[in-house]
N, C-alpha and C positions, 0 to 999 in steps of 0.2 A: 472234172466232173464233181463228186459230192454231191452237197445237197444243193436241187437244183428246183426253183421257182418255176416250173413245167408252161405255167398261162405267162408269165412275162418272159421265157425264151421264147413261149411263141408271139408273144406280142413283137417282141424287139424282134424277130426275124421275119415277122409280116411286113414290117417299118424295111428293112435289108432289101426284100425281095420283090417288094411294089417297087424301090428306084430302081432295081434291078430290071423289072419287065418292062419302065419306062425307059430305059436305056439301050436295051434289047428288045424293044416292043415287037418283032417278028419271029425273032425263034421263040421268045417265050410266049405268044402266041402260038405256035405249033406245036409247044412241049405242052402248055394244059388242053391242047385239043386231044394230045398222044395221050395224056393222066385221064380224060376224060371218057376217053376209048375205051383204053386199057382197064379201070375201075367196072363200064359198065355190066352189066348184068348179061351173063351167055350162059354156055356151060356152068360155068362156076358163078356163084352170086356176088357183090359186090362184098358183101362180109368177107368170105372167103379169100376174096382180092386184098383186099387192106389187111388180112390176116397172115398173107405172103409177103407184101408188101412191109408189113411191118418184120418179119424174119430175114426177109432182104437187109432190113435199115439194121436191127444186129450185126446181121454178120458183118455187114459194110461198116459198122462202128459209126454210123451218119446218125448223130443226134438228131439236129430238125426231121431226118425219116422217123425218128421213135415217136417224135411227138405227134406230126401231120400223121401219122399212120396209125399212134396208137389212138388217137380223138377220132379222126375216122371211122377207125374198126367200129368204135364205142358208138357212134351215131351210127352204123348199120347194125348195132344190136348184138355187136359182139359181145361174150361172158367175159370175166376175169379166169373163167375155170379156162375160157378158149383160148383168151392170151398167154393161162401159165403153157397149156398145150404149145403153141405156136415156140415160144420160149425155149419150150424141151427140143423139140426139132432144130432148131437157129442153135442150139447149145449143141446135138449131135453132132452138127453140120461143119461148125466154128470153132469147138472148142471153150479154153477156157475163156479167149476176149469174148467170147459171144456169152459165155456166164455171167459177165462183167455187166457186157450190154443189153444182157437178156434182164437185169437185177434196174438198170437203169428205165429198160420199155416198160416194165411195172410200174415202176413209181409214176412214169411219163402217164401210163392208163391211168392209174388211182388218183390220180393229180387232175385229171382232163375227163374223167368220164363220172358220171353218177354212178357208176356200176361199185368205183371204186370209191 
């Protein structure tokens, strides 16, 4: 980890994950149809989604989840005040690797969003 260039790990894993869909072009077509379900707007709003989603990517210690999830949040309008929230929860939940990872979704939000 360290210090990590947030827009060119997402670049370089956009570059990963297009060969990837071309390779796999059927399940990874039914995984962004499941991402596209899953996000949309029901009960809980899409903020809220990408706000879980992103305390998932903590505690799972899944970098590209901090990033995809924290730039997401951030386009549905997410705060920094909501991510340190999200943050706190993912740290009760995980402990200390999720302080670690919780230290890392910040920077990934500040880094990827105008908020930050």
């Amino acid at each position: 980890m360290g210090t990590r260039d947030w827009n060119d790990f997402v670049a370089q894993t956009d570059k990963r994950m297009a060969k990837l869909r071309r390779d796999i072009s059927e399940p990874a077509k039914g995984f962004g149809q499941l991402a596209k379900s899953a996000i949309a707007p029901g009960a809980l709003d899409s903020r809220t989604k990408e706000l879980i989603a992103l305390a998932v990517g903590i505690a799972a210690r899944c970098d590209g989840c901090l990033a995809y999830h924290a730039r997401a949040a951030g386009r549905y309008g997410a705060t920094r005040e909501e991510v340190l929230e999200t943050i706190s929860v993912a740290v009760y939940m995980g402990g200390g690797p999720s302080m670690i990872y919780g230290a890392e979704a910040l920077d990934a939000f500040d880094s990827l969003t105008a908020e930050g």
